[in-house]
C-alpha positions as CSV (number, residue, x, y, z in Angstrom):
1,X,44.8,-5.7,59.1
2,X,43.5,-6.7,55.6
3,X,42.6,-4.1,53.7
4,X,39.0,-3.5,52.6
5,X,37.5,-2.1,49.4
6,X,34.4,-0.5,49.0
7,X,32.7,0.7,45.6
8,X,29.3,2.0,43.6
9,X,28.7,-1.2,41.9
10,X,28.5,-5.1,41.4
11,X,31.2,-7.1,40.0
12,X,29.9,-6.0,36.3
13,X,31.2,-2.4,35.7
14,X,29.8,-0.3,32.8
15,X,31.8,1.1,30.1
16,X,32.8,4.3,30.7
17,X,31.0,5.1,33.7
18,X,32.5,6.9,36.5
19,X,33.0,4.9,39.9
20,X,34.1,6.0,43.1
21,X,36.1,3.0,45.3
22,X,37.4,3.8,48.8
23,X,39.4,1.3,50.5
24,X,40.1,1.0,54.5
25,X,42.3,-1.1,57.1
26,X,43.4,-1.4,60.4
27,X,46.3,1.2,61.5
28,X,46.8,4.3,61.6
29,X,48.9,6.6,59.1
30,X,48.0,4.5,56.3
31,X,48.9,5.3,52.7
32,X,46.7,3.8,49.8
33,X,47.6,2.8,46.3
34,X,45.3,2.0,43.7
35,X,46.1,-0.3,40.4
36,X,43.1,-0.7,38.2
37,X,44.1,-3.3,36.0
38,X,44.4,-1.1,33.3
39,X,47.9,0.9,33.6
40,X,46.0,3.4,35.7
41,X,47.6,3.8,39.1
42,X,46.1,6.4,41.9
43,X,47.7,7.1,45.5
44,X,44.9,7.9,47.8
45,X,42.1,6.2,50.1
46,X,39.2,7.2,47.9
47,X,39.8,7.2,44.2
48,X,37.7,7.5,41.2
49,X,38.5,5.8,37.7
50,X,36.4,4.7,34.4
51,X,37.1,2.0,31.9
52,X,37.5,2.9,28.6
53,X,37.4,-0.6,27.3
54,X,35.5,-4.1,28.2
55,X,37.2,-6.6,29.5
56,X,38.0,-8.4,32.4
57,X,40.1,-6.5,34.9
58,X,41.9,-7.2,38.5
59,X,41.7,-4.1,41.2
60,X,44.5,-4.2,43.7
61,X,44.5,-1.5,46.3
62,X,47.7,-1.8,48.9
63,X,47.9,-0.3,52.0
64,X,51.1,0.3,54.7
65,X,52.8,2.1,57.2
66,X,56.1,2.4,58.7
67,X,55.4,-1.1,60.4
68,X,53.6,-3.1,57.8
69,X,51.7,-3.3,54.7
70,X,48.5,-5.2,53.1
71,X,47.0,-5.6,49.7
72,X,43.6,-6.7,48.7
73,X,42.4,-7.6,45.0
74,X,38.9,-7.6,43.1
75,X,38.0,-8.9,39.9
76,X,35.8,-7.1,37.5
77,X,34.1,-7.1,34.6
78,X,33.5,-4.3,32.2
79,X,31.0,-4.5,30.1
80,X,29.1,-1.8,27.2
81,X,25.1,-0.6,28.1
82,X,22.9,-2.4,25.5
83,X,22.2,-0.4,22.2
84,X,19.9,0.2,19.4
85,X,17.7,-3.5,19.7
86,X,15.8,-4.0,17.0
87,X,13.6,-6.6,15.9
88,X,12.8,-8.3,12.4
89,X,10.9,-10.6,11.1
90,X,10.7,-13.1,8.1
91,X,8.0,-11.8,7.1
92,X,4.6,-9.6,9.2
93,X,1.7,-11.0,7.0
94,X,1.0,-14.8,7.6
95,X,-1.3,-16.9,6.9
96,X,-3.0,-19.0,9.5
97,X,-0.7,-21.8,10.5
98,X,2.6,-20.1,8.9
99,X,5.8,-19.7,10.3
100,X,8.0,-16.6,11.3
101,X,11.6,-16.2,12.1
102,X,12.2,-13.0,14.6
103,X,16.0,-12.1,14.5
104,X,16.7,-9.7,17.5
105,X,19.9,-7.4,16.3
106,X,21.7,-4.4,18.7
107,X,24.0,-1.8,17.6
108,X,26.0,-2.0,20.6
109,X,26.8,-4.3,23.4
110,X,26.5,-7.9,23.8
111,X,23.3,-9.7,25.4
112,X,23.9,-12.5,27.8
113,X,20.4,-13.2,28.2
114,X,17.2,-13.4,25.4
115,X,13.4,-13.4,26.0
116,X,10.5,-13.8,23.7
117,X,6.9,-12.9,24.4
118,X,5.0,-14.4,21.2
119,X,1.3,-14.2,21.6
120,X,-1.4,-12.8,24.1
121,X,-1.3,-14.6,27.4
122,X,2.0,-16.3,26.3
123,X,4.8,-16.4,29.2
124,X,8.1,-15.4,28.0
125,X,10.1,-17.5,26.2
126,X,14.1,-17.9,27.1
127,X,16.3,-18.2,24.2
128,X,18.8,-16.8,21.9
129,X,18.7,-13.7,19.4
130,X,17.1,-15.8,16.9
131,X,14.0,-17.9,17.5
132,X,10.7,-19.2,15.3
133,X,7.2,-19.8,16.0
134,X,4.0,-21.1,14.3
135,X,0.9,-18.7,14.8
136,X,-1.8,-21.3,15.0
137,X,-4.9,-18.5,15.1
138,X,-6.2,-15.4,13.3
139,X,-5.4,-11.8,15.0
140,X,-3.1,-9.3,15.4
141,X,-0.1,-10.4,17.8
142,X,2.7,-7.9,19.3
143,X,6.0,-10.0,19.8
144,X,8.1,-8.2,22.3
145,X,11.9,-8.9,22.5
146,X,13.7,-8.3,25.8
147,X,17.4,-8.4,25.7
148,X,20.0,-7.9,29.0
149,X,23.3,-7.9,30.3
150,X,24.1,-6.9,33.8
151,X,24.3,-3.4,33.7
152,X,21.0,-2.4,31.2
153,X,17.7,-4.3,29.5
154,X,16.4,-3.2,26.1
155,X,12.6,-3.9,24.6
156,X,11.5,-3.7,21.4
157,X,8.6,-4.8,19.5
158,X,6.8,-5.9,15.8
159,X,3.1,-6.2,14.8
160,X,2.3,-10.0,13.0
161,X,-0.9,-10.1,11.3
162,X,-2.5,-13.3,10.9
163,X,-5.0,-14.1,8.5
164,X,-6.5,-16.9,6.6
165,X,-6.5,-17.4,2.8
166,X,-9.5,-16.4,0.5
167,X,-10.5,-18.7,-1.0
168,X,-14.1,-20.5,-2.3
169,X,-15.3,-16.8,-3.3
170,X,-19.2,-16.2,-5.0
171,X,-21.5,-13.8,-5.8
172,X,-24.7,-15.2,-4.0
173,X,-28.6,-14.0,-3.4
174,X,-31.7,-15.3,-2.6
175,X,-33.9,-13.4,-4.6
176,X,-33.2,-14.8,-8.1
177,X,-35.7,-16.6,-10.1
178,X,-34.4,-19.7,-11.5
179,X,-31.0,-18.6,-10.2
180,X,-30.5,-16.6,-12.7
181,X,-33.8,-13.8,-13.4
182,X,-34.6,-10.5,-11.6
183,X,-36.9,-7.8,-12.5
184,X,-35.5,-4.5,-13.4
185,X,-36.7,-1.5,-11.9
186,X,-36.3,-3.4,-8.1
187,X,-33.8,-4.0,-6.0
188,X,-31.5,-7.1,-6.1
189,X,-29.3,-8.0,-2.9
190,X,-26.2,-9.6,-3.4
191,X,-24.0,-10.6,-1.1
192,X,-20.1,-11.8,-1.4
193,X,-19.7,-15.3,0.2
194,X,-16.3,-16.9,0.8
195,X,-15.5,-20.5,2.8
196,X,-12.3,-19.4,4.2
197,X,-10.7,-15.9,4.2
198,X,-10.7,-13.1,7.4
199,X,-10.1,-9.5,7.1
200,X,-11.4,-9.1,3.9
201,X,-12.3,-6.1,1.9
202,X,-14.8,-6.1,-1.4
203,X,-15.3,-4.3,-4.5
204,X,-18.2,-5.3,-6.9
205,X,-18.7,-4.1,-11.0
206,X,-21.1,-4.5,-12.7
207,X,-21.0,-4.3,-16.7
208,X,-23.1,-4.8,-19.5
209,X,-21.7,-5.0,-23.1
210,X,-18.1,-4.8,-21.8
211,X,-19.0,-0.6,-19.9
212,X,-19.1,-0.6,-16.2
213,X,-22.5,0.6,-15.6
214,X,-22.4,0.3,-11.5
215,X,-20.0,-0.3,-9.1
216,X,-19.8,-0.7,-5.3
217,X,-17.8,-2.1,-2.2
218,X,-18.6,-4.2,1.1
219,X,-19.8,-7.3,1.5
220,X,-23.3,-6.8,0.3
221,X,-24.3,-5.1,-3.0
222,X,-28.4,-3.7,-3.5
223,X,-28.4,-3.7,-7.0
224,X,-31.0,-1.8,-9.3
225,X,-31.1,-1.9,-13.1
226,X,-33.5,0.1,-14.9
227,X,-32.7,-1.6,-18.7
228,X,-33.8,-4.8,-19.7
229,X,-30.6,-7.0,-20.6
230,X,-28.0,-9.5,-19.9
231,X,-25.6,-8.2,-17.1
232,X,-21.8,-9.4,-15.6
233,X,-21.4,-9.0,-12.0
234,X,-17.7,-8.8,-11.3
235,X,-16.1,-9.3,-7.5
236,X,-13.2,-8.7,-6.2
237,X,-12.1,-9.7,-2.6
238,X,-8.5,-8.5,-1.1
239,X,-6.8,-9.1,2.4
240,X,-3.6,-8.5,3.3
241,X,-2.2,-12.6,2.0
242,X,-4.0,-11.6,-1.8
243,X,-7.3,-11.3,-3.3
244,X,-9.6,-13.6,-5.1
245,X,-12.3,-13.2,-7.7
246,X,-15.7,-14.2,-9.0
247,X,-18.6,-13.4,-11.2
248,X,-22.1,-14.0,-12.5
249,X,-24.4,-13.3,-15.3
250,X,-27.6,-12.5,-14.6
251,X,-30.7,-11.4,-16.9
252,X,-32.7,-8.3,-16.0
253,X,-36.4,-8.5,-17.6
254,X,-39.1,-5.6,-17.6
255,X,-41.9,-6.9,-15.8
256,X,-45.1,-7.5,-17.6
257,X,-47.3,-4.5,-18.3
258,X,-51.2,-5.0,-19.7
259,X,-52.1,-7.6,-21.6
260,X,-55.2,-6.8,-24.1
261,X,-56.2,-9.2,-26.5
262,X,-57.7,-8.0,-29.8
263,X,-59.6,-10.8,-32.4
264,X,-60.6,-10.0,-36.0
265,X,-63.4,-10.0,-37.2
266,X,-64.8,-9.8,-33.9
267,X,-67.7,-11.0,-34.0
268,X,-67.1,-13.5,-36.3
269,X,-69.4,-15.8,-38.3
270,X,-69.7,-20.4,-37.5
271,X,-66.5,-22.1,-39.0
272,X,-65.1,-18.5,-40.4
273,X,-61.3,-17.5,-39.5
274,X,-60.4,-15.3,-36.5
275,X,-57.0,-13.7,-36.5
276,X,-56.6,-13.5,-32.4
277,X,-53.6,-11.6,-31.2
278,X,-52.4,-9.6,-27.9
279,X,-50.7,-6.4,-27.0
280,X,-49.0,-5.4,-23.7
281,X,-48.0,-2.2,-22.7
282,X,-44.5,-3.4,-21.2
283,X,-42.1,-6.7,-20.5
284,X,-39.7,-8.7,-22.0
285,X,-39.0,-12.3,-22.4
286,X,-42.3,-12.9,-22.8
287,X,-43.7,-15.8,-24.0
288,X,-47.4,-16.1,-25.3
289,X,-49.5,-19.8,-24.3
């Protein structure tokens, strides 16, 4: 009868892996005789061999007795396990609408077969070690590379952060007078203003005469002055794409203390002169009417 062989494995063999074939026919006092393709010949029924090389490979096993003989013949393929995949990327800070290129790379082995999970909720994408994509939204994505061959699968992953651009940056509050006046002594609340820009950090200064005299960070700033003066508000905003900056002089005056009027002479004599004037205990800026 035609002989029959048997193995631990598919028609994709893995490098250097041990596999045990046994073959079987009809008859009895059979003798078996392996060739594996390689140069490697084994007598027996049950024999045991590994590949040191990949390649494509015919198995012949032949069987006989003292009345007759068969041969059967399997082809194989030998393949190395997937190694070392590793994923890169054109760049891992982009800003919103910006492309990447993701090159998928292995130290050993050779994929047959590519997959690309680019985004939340995205369904994998079929395709080749290289691919591109446009991120059209804001967030943190993990792009996850699959690679495979017949006999293994490797994963591997890279964080893309995507962010939009500062820009249209200003120092902004709502308690100025004449957009430009506060009171010293009291608290000023500034706050940092932009009309595009996400993940953004701030940091405020605040000098007088050219000497930092306060600084800060976060998007708001409670600002208190105790002297009288002109004052430059610096800020500073920074994500991961750059920063931007802006700033804004405002005038700090002391408010107005107690205003006493004094007139001399007091009292005064019909049609005589009068020096009036007027003392007050604090402010400045001030203007007498």
């Amino acid at each position: 009868g035609v002989a029959k062989i048997e193995y631990n494995g598919t028609d994709v063999l893995e490098l250097n892996q041990i596999y045990l074939f046994s073959a079987s026919m009809n008859g009895t006092k059979v003798n078996y005789c392996w060739d594996f393709g390689d140069g490697t010949v084994q007598p027996g029924q049950v024999a045991t061999h590994s590949y040191n090389s990949t390649g494509h490979y015919s198995i012949t096993v032949m069987g006989q007795n003292d009345v007759s003989s068969n041969e059967t013949t399997i082809d194989i393929t030998v393949k190395r396990r997937l190694l070392g995949l590793t994923v890169n990327a054109s760049r891992t800070v982009v800003p919103l609408n910006g492309s990447v290129s993701f090159v998928a790379t292995l130290v050993a082995g050779t994929a047959i077969r590519y997959s690309w999970i680019l985004c939340d909720r995205c369904t994998p994408i079929q395709g080749s070690s290289t691919i591109s994509y446009t991120f059209r939204s804001v967030g943190t994505f993990n792009v996850i590379v699959t690679a495979e061959n017949k006999i293994s699968s490797l994963q591997d992953s890279i964080y893309v952060y995507v962010l939009e651009q500062i820009e249209g940056l200003q120092v902004a509050s709502t308690d100025l007078v004449e957009d430009m006046y506060f009171p010293t002594n009291k608290t000023l609340h500034l706050q940092a203003v932009v009309r595009e820009g996400t993940n953004i950090s701030y940091s405020w200064v605040v000098q007088r005469d050219g000497n930092a005299v306060q600084t800060s960070t976060g998007k708001t700033f409670p600002l208190s002055i105790l002297e009288a003066g002109n004052y430059t508000v610096y800020l500073k905003a920074t994500n991961m794409l750059g920063c931007a900056t802006a700033n804004r002089t405002l005038e700090f005056i002391e408010s107005l203390g107690v205003l006493k009027p004094y007139a001399f002479p007091n009292p005064a004599a019909v049609n005589a002169s009068v020096n009036i004037s007027a003392t007050i205990t604090s402010g400045t800026g001030v203007t007498y009417v």
